[in-house]
C-alpha positions in Angstrom: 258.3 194.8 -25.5 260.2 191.6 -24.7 260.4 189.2 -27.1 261.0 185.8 -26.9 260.2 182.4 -29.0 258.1 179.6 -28.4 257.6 176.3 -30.1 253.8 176.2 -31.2 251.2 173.6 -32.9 248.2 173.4 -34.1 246.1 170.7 -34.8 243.4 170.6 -37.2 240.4 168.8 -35.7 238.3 168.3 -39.5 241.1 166.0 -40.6 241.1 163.7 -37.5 240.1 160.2 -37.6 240.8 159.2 -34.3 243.2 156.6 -35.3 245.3 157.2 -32.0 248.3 156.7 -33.9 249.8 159.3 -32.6 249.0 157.7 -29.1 251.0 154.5 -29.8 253.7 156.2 -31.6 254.2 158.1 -28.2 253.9 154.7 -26.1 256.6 153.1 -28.2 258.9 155.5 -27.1 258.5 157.6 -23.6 255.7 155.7 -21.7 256.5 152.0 -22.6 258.0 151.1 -18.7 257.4 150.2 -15.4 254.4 152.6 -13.6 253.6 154.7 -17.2 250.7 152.3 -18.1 248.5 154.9 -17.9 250.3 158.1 -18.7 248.7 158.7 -21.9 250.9 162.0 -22.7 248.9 161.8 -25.8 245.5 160.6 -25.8 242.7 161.3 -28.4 239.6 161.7 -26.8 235.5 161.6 -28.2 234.0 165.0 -27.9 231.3 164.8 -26.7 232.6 162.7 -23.4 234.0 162.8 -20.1 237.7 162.4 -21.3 240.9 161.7 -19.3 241.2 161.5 -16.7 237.3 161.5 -16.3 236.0 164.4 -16.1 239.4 166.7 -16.4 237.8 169.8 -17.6 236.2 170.2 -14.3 238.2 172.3 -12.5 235.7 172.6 -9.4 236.8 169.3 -8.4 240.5 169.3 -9.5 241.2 172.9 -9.4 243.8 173.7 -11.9 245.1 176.8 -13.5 244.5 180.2 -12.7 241.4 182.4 -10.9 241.2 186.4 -10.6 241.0 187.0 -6.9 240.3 190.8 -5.5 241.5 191.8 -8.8 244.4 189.9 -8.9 245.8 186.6 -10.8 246.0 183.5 -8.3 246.9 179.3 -8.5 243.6 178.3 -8.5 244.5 174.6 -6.2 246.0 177.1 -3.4 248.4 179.5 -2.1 251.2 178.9 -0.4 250.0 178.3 3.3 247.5 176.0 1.6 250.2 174.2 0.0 251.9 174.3 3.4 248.6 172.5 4.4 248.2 169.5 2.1 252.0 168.9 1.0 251.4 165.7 2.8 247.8 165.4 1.6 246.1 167.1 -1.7 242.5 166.8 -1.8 242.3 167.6 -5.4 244.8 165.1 -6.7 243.2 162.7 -9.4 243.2 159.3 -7.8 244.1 156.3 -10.2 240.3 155.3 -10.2 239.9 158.6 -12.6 242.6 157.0 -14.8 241.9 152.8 -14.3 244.0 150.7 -12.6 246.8 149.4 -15.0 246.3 145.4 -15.5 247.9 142.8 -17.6 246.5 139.3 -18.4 247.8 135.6 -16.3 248.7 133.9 -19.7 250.6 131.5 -17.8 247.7 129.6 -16.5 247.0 129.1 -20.2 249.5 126.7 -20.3 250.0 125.4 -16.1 245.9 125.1 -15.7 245.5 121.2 -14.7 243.2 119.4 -17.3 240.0 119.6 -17.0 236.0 119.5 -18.5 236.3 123.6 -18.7 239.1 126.2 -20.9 241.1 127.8 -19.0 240.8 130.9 -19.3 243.4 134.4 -18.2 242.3 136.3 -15.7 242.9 140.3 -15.3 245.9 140.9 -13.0 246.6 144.3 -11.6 249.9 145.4 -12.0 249.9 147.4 -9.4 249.1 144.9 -6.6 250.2 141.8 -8.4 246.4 140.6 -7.4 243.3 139.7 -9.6 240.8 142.2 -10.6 238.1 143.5 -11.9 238.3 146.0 -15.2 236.3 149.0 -14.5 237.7 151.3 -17.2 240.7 151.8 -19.3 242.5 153.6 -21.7 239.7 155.7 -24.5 237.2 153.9 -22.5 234.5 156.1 -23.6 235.6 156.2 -27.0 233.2 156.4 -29.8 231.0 156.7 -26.7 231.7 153.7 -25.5 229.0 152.0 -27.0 226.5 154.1 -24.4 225.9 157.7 -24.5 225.8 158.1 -21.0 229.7 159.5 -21.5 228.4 161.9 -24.0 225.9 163.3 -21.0 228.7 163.7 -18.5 230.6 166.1 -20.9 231.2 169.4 -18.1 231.1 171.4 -21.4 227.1 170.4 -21.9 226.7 172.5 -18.3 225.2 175.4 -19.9 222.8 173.8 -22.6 219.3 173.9 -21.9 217.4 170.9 -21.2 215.9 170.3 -24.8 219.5 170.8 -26.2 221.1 168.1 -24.3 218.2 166.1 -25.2 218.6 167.2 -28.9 222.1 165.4 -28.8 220.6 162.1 -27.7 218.3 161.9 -30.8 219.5 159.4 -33.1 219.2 161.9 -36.4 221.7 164.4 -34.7 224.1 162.4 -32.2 227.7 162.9 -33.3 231.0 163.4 -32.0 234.2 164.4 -33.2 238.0 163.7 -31.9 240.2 165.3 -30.0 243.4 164.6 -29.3 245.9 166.0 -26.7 249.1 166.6 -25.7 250.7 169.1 -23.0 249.9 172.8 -24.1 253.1 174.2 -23.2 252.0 177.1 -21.5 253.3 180.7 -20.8 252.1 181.1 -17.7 252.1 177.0 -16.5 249.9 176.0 -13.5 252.2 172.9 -13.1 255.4 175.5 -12.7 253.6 177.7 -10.5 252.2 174.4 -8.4 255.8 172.7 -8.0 256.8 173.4 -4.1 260.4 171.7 -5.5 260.4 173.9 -8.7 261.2 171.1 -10.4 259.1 171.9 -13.5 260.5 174.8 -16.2 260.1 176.4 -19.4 263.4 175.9 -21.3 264.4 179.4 -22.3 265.3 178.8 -26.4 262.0 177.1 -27.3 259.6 177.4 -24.3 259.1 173.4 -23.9 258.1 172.8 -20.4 260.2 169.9 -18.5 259.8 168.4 -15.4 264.0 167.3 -13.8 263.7 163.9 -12.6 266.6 164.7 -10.1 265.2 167.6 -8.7 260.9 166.0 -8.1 260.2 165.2 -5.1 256.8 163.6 -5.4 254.6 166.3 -4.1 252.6 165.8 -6.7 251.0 169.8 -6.8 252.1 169.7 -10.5 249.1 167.4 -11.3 246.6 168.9 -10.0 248.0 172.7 -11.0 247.8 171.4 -14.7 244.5 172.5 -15.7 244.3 169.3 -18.9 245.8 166.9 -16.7 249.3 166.7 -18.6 251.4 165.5 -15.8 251.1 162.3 -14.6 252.9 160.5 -11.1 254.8 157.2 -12.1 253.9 154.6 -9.3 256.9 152.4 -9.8 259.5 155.3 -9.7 258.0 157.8 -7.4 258.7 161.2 -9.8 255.8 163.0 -12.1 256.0 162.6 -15.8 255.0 164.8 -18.9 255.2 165.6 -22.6 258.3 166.7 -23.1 257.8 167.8 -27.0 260.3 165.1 -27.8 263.0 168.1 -27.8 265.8 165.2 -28.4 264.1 165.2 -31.8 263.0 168.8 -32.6 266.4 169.5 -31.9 267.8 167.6 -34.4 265.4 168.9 -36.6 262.6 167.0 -36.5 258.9 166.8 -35.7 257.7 164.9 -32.1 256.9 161.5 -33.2 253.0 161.9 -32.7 253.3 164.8 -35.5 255.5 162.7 -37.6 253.3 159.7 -37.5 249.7 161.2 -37.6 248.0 159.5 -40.6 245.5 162.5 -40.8 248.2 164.7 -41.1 246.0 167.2 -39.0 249.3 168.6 -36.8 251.4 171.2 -37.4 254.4 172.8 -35.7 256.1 176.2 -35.9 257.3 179.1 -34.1 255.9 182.1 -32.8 257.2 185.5 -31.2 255.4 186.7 -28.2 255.6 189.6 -26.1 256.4 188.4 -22.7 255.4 191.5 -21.0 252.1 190.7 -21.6 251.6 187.2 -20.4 249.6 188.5 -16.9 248.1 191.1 -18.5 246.5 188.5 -21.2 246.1 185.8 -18.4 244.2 188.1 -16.2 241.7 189.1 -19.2 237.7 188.8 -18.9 236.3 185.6 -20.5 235.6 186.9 -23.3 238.3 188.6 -24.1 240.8 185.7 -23.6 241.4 184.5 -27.3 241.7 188.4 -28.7 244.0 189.0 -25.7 246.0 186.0 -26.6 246.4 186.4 -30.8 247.2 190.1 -29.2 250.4 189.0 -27.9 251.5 187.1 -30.8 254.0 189.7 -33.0 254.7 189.9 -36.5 257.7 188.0 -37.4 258.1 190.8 -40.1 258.4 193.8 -37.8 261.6 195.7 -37.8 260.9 196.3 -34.2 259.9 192.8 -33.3 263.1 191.2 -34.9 265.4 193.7 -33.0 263.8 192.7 -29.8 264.1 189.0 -30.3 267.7 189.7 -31.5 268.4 191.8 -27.8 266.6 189.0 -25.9 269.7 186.3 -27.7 267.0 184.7 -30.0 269.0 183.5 -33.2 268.5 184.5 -37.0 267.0 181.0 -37.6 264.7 180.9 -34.9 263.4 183.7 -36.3 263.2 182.5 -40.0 261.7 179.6 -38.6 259.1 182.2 -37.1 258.5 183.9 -40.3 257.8 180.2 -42.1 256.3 179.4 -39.6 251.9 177.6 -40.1 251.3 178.5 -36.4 251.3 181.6 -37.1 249.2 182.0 -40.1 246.7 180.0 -38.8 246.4 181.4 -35.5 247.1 185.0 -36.3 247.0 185.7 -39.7 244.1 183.7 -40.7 242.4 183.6 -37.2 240.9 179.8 -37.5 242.7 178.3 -34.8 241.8 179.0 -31.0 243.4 177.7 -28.2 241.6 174.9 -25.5 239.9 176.5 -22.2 241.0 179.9 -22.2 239.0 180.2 -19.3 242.3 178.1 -17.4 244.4 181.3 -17.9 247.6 179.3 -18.3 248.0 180.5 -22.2 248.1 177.6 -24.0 250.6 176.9 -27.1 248.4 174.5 -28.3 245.9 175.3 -30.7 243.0 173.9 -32.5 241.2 174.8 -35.7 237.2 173.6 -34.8 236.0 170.4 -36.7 233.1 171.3 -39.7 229.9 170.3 -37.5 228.0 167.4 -39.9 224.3 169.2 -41.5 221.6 168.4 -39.8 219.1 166.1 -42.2 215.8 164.4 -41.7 213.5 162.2 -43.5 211.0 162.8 -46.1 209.5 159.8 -48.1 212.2 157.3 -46.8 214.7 160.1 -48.4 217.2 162.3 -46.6 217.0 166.1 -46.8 218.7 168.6 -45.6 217.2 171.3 -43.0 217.8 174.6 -44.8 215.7 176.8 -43.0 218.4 179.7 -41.4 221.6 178.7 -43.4 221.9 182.4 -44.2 221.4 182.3 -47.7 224.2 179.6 -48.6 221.8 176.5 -48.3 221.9 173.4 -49.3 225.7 173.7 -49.3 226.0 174.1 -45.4 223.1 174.3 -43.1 223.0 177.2 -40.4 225.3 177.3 -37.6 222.3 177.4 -35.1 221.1 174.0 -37.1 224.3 172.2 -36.3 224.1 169.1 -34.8 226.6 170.0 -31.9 225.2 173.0 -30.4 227.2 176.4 -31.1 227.7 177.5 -27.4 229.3 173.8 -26.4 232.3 174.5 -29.0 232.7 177.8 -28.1 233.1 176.2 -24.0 235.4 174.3 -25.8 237.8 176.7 -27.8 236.9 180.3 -27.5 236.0 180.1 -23.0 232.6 180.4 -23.8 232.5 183.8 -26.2 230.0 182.2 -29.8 231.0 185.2 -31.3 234.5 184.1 -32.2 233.7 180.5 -32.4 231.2 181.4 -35.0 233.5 183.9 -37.2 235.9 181.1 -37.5 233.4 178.9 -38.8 232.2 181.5 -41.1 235.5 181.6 -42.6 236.3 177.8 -42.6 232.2 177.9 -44.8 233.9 180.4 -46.9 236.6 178.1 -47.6 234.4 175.1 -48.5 232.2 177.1 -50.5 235.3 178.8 -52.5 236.6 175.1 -53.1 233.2 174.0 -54.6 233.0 177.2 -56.8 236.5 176.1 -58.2 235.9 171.8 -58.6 232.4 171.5 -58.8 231.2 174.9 -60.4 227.6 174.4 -59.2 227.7 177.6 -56.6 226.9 180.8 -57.8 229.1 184.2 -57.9 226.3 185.3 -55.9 226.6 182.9 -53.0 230.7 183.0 -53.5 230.6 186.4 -52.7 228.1 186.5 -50.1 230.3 183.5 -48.5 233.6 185.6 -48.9 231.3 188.7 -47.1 230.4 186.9 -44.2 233.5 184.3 -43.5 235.3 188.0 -43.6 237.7 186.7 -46.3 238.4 186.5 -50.0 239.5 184.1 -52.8 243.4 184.1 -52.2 243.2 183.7 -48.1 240.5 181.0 -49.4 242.6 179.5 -51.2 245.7 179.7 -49.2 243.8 178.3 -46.4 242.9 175.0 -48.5 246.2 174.4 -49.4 247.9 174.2 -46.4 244.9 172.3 -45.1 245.0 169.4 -47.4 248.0 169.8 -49.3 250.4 170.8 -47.4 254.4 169.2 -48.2 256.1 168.2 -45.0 257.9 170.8 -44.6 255.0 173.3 -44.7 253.9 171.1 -42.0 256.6 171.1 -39.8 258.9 174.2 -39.3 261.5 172.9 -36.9 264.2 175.2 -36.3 268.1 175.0 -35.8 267.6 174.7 -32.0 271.7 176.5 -31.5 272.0 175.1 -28.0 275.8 176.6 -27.7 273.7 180.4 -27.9 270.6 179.1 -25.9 269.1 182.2 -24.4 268.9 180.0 -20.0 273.0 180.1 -20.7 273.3 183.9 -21.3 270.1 185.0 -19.3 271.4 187.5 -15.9 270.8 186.1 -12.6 267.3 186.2 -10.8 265.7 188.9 -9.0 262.1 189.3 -8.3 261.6 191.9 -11.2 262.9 190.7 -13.7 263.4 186.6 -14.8 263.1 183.8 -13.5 265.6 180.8 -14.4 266.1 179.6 -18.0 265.3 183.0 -19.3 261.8 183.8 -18.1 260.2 186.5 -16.3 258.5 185.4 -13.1 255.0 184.6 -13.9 251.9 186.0 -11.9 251.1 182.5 -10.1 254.6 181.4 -9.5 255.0 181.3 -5.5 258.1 178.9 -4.7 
């Protein structure tokens, strides 16, 4: 068992409004130069859509993360004669046409256009050629569908519907979409670390933030197309990739990034969590199916005797393990079980985790009124309809958060039922003890977890929210870690993960 600590979040999809303040908050402060117009290191996207970069889920085209290749765990872009082969030329790199061309506005000819019958008017100028052009697509182009569903249609994660379910989804009585928003996933086992020919891209050893050195890029650019969600983006103007970098000048001075600290949903959290770094391959490398139980499996009680000796051995500090024990990752993601990470199926391990948005009850019209369909709702209608009479179809949030497996998609929303139905026995008191019950029997949960749930839901205090620990740089685990050899760890205190080749 080797222990070590890594700076988690969760982000509770029910309570976003898509606001994409935490977008702008992130602008002001890392992306607002020369060549970073559209390095949206946070971007909120519409589910369902094509996202961004367009399309970024579909790793045929782009190739990022990890594959299982004659049994073993492989960089899914290339090996390293392949990367030998494109270094000067990656087929699989997003072009900016998948991002849009970044453009500002000639306001001067406003005010130097010679008078005239017509207005003047500002053309679109690229910034990148200095040249006029035409806009094509920007920044949440597709948001709120972008006014045409036709972005809705192109979702990869619709693949696997049937005909009449996609169709279902265009109907005006059940189209809907939710938000998602999304930041670099600081992985365990990183397809942008393993991708980097210059390894200029690391997880720090104290906190495992990934960072990409400016000094040390070179511009190969492998890193983008490694990164399964599209998390690292090239700057034109400078030459070097960019990312999220967690905004560690602030969590080490104990406080939350600035897209956590300015979410007006308050639908992020941030915390610790103990892992057991032994197991990264073995949980990367797991079937489909098995990818979410493989990964809450390597997530440790901060409680355990052994666990805290471990994490003592491996140089983590007392309050990175308080932090740990306080921490809402954990109890969301292991304890309670409601939050699931984004496309297992990548196999990079993501930090990053999301608890599933309530899917709206499907209604209809009777006599010009609305009424809901109760037929299947498993004995707890008209409170919630059925999960198999949601308006987003079952099996495209489970591609989504749980690499395809509705079994654990749906006990989570089981529970999260339980929840609402526990909170409506308490305000409301129209539910029966019959259907409380049956709710608590099925969600797999009872009144306390219920209610411990709600509360850190929607009222959460900011520091429930955030759990930033004392980061103790001058005991930092990369300055006492032994030096490299192929068995044990790699720089900055980890162990050489199964795709790193350089």
């Amino acid at each position: 068992m080797d222990i070590r600590a890594q700076v988690s979040m969760v982000f509770h999809l029910d309570k976003c409004i898509g606001c994409h303040t935490c977008s702008v908050a992130c602008k002001n402060i890392w992306t607002d130069r020369k060549g970073t117009e559209y390095m949206w290191w946070n971007n909120v996207e519409t589910k369902p859509g094509t996202g961004y970069p367009t399309r970024w889920e579909d790793q045929e085209k782009y190739k990022g993360g990890f594959e299982k290749k004659n049994g073993k765990l492989n960089l899914k872009l290339q090996g390293r004669m392949g990367a030998l082969g494109n270094i000067f030329f990656n087929p699989n790199l997003p072009t900016m046409d998948d991002y849009y061309e970044p453009w500002t506005y000639d306001y001067q000819h406003l005010f130097d256009a010679p008078e005239g019958d017509d207005q003047p008017t500002a053309r679109a100028i690229s910034l990148v050629t200095g040249k006029p052009m035409e806009i094509e697509a920007g920044p949440n182009w597709d948001d709120d569908l972008g006014g045409s569903p036709v972005y809705a249609e192109n979702d990869k994660n619709l693949d696997e519907l049937t005909e009449d379910e996609r169709e279902q989804l265009n109907e005006v009585e059940r189209m809907t979409f939710f938000y998602l928003p999304r930041i670099c996933n600081h992985c365990l086992n990183p397809g942008c670390v393993a991708a980097c020919p210059a390894g200029a891209i690391y997880k720090r050893g104290e906190d495992g933030i990934v960072l990409l050195s400016q000094e040390k890029c070179r511009a190969w650019r492998m890193c983008i197309s490694g990164c399964p969600y599209k998390k690292t983006y090239f700057n034109w103007s400078t030459g070097k990739s960019e990312k999220c970098i967690l905004c560690y000048p602030r969590i080490e001075s104990g406080q939350p990034p600035a897209c956590f600290h300015s979410c007006v949903g308050r639908i992020r959290y941030l915390g610790v969590l103990l892992y057991d770094a032994d197991q990264i391959e073995k949980v990367a490398a797991s079937a489909d199916a098995d990818l979410v139980a493989a990964q809450r499996g390597m997530i440790m009680d901060p409680f355990d005797p052994a666990v805290i000796a471990s994490a003592k051995a491996n140089g983590i500090p007392d309050n990175m393990i308080d932090s740990a024990q306080k921490s809402p990752v954990y109890k969301f993601v292991k304890q309670w079980q409601i939050a699931l990470p984004l496309h297992a199926e990548f196999r990079t391990v993501p930090m990053l985790f999301y608890v599933p948005p309530m899917l709206p009850v499907l209604a209809k019209t009777k006599d010009g009124n609305y009424e809901v369909d109760q037929s299947g709702a498993d004995g707890l209608a008209p409170l919630l309809s059925a999960l198999e009479k949601a308006r987003v179809p079952i099996k495209f949030m489970a591609r989504l958060f749980s690499a395809g497996n509705t079994d654990v998609i749906e006990e989570v929303y089981r529970k999260l039922i339980a929840v609402r139905i526990h909170r409506r026995s308490e305000t409301v008191k129209d539910v029966s003890q019959d259907v409380v019950e049956k709710a608590y029997s099925t969600g797999k949960t009872d009144a306390k977890e219920a209610d411990a749930i709600f509360r850190l839901t929607a009222l959460p205090t900011y520091d429930e929210r955030f759990v930033v620990p004392n980061m103790s740089r001058e005991v930092a685990i990369e300055a006492t870690t032994p030096p490299l050899t192929n068995k044990q760890e790699t720089g900055f205190g980890f162990r050489r993960g199964p795709g790193r080749r350089y």
